[in-house]
N, C-alpha and C positions, 0 to 999 in steps of 0.2 A: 470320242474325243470332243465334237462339235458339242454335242450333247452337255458334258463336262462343263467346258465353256461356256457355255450360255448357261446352266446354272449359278455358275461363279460368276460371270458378269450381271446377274440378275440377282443374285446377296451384297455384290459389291452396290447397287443402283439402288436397294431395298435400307442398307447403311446409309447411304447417302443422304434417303429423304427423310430416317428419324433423325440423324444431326440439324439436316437444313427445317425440321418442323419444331425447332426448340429446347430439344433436348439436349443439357449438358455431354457438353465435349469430354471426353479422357484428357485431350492436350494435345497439343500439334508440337508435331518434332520441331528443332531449330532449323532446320531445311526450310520447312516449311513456314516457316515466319510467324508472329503474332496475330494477322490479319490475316490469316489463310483461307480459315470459318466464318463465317460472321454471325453461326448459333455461337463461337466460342465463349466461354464467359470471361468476361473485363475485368481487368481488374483495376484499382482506383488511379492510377495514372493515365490510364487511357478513357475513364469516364470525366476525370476531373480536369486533365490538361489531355483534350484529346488532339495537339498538335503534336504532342511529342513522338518521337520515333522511336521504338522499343526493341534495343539494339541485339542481333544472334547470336551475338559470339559470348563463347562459353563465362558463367561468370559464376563465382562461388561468393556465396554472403557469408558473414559469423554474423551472430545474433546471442548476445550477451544478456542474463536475466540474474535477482537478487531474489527470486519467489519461490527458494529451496521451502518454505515452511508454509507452500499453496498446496495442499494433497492432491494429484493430477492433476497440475500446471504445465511441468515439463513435457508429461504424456503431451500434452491438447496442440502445446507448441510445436511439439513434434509434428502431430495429424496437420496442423493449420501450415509448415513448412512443407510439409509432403502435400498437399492442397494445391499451395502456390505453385507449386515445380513441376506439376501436373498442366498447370495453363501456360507457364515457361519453362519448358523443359530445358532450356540450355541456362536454367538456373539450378543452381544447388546454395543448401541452407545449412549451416552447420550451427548445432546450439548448444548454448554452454550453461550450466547451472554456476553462480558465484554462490559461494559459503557468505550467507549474513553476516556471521562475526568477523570478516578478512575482506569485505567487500571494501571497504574505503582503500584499505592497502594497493588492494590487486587494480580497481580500478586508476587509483594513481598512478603505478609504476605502470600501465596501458598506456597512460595518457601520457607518461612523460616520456615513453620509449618510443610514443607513437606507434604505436600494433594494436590501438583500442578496434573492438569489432565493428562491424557493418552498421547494426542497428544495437541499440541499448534499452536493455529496461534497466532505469536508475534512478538513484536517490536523487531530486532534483538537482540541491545546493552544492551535490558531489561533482554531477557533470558540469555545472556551471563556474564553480571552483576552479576546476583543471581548464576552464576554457576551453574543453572539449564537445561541447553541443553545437551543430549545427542550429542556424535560424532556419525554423519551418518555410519552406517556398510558398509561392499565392495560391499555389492550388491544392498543399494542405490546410492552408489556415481556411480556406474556403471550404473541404469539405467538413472540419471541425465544428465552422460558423454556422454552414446550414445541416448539419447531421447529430449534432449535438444540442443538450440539453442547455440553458444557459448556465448552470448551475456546473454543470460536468467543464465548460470550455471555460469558467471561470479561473476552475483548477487545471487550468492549462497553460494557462496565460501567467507570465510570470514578468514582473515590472515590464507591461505592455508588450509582450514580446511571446509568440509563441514557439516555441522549442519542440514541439511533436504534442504529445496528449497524455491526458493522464494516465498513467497503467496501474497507480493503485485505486483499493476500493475507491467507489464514490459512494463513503456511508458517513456516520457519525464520526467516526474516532473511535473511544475507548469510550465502552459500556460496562458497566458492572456486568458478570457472570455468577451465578452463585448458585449450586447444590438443595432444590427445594427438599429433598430428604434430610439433610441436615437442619432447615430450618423446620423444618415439621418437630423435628431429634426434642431441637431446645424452646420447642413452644414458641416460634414464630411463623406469623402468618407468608407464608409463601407467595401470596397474591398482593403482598404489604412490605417490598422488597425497601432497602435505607433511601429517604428522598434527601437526606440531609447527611452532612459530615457529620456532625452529633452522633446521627441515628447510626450511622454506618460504624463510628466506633464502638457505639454499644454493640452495636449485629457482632460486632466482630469480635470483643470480648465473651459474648454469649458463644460463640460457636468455636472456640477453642477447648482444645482438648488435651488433658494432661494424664502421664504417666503416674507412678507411684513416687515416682523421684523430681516430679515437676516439670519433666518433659515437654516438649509439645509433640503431642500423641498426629492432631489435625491441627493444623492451623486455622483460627478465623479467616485470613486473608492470606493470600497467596504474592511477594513480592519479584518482581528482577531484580535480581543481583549478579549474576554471571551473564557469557554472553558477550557480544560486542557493547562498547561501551556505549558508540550511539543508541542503541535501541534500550537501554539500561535509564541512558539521561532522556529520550524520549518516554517511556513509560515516567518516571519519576517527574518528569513536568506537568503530568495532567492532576497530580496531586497538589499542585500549586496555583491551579487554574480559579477554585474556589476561594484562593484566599486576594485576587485580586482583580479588578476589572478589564478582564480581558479584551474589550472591546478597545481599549485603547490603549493598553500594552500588555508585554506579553514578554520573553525574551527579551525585547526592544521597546524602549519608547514607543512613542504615536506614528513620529517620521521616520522610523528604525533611523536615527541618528547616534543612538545612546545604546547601552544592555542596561538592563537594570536587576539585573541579580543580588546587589548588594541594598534593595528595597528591602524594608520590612515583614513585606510580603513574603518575598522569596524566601527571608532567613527563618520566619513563620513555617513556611511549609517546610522546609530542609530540618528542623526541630521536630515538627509531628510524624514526618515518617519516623525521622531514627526513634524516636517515642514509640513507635509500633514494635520495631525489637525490645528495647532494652526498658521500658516503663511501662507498656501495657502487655508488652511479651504477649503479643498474638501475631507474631511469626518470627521465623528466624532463617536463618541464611543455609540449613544444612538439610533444608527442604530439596524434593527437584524444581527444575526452575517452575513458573506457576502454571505455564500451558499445563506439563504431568503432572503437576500436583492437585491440580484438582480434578483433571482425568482420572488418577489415581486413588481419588476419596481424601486426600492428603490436606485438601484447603477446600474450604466452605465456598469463597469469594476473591475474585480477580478481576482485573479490568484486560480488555482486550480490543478488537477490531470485530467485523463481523466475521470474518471466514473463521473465526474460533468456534463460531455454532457449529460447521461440519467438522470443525477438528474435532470436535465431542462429539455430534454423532458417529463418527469413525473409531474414535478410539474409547469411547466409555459409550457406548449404544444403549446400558440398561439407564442410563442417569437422567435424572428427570430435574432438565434444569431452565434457569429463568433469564432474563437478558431485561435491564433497567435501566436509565438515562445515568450518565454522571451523577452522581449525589452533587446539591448545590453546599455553596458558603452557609452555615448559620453558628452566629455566635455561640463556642468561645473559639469555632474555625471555620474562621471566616465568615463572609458574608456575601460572595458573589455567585450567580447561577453560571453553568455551564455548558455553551453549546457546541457546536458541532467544530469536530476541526480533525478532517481528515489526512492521512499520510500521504504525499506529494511524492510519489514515484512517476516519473515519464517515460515513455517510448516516443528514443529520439535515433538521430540519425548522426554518429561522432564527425569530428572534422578529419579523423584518419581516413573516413571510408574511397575508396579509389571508386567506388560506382552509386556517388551519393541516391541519383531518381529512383536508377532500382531498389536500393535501399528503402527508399521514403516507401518509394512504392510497395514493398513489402510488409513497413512498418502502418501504412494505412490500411493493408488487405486485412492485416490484425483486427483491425477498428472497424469492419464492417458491418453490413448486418446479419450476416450469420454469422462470424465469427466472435462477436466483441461480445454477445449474449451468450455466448457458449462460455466465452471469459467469466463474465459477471456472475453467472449461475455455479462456478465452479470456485473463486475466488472469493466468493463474496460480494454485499456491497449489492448498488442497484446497477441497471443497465446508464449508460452515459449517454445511449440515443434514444431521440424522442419516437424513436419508431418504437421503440419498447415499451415503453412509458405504460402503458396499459396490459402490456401480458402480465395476467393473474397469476404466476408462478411469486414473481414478487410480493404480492399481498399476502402469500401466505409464510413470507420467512417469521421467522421468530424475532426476531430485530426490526418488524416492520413500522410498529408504534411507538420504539424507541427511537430509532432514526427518523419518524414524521416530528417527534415530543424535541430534538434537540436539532432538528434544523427549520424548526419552523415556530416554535414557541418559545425557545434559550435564543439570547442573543446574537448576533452575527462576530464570532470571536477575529481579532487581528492575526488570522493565521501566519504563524510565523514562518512556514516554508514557502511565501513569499518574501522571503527578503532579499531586497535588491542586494545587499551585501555580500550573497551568496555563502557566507559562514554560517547557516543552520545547522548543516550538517557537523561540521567541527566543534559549532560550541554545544551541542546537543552529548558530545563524546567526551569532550570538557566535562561536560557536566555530570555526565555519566561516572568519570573516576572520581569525583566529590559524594556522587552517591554511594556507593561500593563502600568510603569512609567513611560514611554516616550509619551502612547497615551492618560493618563487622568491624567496629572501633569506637568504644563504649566510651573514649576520649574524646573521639572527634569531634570540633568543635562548628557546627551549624556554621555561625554567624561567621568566620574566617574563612570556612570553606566560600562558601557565597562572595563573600566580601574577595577574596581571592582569585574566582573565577571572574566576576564584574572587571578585576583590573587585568586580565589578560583578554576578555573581548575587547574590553577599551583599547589595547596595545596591537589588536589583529585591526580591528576597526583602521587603526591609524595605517595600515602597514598596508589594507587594500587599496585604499584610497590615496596613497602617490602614486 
């Protein structure tokens, strides 16, 4: 029995000195308190404000996400909440996936029941809307400041204010994607992808394809037209990008004092799309939306984000395809180039939540440096800390010379999900049901619609601002 004992006491001693020599902890019970270990690993509330006290008693997070169309996002959130609850076991994390097309909904009636989750990944101008975002504390904005790229805490900051950090890509925006087998098909150079709106509509009359009855067999171009409405009027804005000088408007005037939808611009680009149905009929609305359609051989060309490269490597793996900057303005559309203007999702912290630190704290563990790479590399987009900045996994994505080509050589665009008005997201869904009229209503009239939308931002405008 002594015998017994002294081996057990000498496993227990032998446990002891690989924990106290470095090596990660499993997690210390809530008994045993945050500070139990001192090999345990920290986590950013006790690196960043390490006076705070990090409290035992049991505490359950929700943690709310819109990246239904990230391919293993939820899995990773999963591993990175089972992560966290491991260093504070008397935490637990509960996650929820929101459907993109019903995300505005559900988030609002959250917000106005007051049951919105713990921690948020959301559309910026959605949670800012609802006056539902916490202001980030000093010792987020502090580790943002020093752990982050300038470029990435840019898209953080929102009218001088930060809110948590960015959760979506930090890439371009919306790249052309296009089918090098098709253009091979119609005798274009694959390595010679459209730099010009001109060019692009020729691309995209050449690469359609018709039945015996005039069909369209493949589309040249692949559009949104179902779907939520915001991501509908977000796709269809960047089609308007080229016909106007986006450095100093954009949705909004200079000083987002104005909308200006009802510019000639705007009524320019709302005329060429729906001219893509019904005048040059190289696409049509009875396609699947354009992610599958051109997964499915169905469309030549689409605009997208980066994480579309692995949606394609996943679901079309034989397809040998290309990623190109925005086509610029060139006369008789437009005349303006187009740079970079990323989507403005944030990981924030709601004003419901009953245990905001742990929250934050949570929502910073996200953003660390193992896990925000694990994000970036799975989502798309480049890393947002400069501790990254140099892993060569990034050089070699396929979007890497196209996002160096339109944030570093295209002009620095007036991104509009900075707007202090916090109506992006609304008038983006606005806009959205003007487009849907334009691509299945051979009547609809461009310059009304636009004109139409311009006098109901004018009317919200007024209505935030008492």
């Amino acid at each position: 029995m002594k015998k017994a004992l002294s081996a057990f006491s000498l496993l227990l001693l032998c446990t002891g000195l690989i924990f106290g020599s470095g090596q990660k902890e499993a997690g210390t019970s809530a008994t045993e308190g945050p500070q139990a270990s001192a090999a345990r690993v920290k986590t950013p509330i006790e690196i960043h404000n390490p006076n705070f006290t990090y409290p035992t008693e049991k505490i359950n997070l929700t943690y709310w996400h819109s990246l239904e169309g990230r391919p293993g996002y939820h899995e990773l959130a999963l591993e990175i909440a089972d992560a966290y609850s491991k260093i504070h076991p008397n935490v637990s994390i509960e996650i929820r996936k929101i459907p993109n097309a019903q995300q505005r909904a559900i988030w609002a009636a959250a917000f106005e029941s007051h049951t919105a989750p713990d921690v948020v990944w959301i559309e910026t101008q959605v949670g800012l809307l609802a006056k539902g975002l916490r202001e980030a504390p000093a010792w987020v904005v502090n580790m943002i400041e020093s752990t982050f790229t300038p470029y990435a805490a840019s898209l953080s900051k929102i009218n001088g204010k930060y809110y948590g950090w960015t959760g979506a890509e930090v890439d371009a925006g919306q790249m052309l994607y296009y089918n090098k087998d098709m253009f091979k098909k119609v005798g274009l150079d694959p390595q010679k992808p459209p730099k010009t709106m001109p060019e692009f509509l020729d691309y995209a009359k050449k690469l359609t394809q018709y039945d015996a009855n005039g069909n369209i067999k493949v589309a040249g171009v692949g559009l949104r037209y179902s779907g939520g409405h915001q991501g509908i009027g977000d796709k269809f804005s960047k089609y308007a990008m080229p016909f106007m000088d986006t450095t100093k408007e954009f949705y909004y005037n200079s000083d987002f004092s104005d909308v200006v939808f009802d510019s000639p611009q705007w009524i320019e680009a709302a005329k060429f799309v729906k001219d893509l149905v019904f005048k040059y009929k190289v696409t049509n609305t009875s396609l699947p939306i354009p992610d599958q359609a051109v997964a499915q051989g169905l469309a030549a060309m689409t605009f997208r984000e980066s994480f579309y490269a692995n949606f394609l490597k996943e679901n079309a793996p034989t397809m040998d395809f290309g990623i190109a900057p925005f086509p610029v303005g060139a006369p008789p559309l437009g005349k303006y180039p187009t740079g970079a203007i990323p989507w403005l999702g944030i990981v924030s912290v709601s004003v419901d939540s009953k245990y905001p630190d742990v929250a934050w704290d949570f929502a910073m563990f996200m953003a660390n440096d193992e896990n925000e790479i694990r994000m970036a590399k799975n989502n798309g987009g480049f890393s947002r800390l400069k501790v990254h900045q140099d892993d060569p996994f990034f050089k070699t994505l396929p979007y890497f010379d196209t996002y160096k080509v339109m944030t570093e050589q295209r002009p620095l665009v007036q991104n509009p999900y900075l707007d202090p008005n916090a109506l992006q997201a609304e008038l983006e869904a606005k806009l959205g049901e003007a487009v849907v009229q334009l691509l299945t209503d051979q009547n609809a009239d461009p310059d009304k619609l636009m004109k139409d939308l311009a006098a109901y931002g004018r009317k919200r405008l007024q209505e935030v601002r008492k």
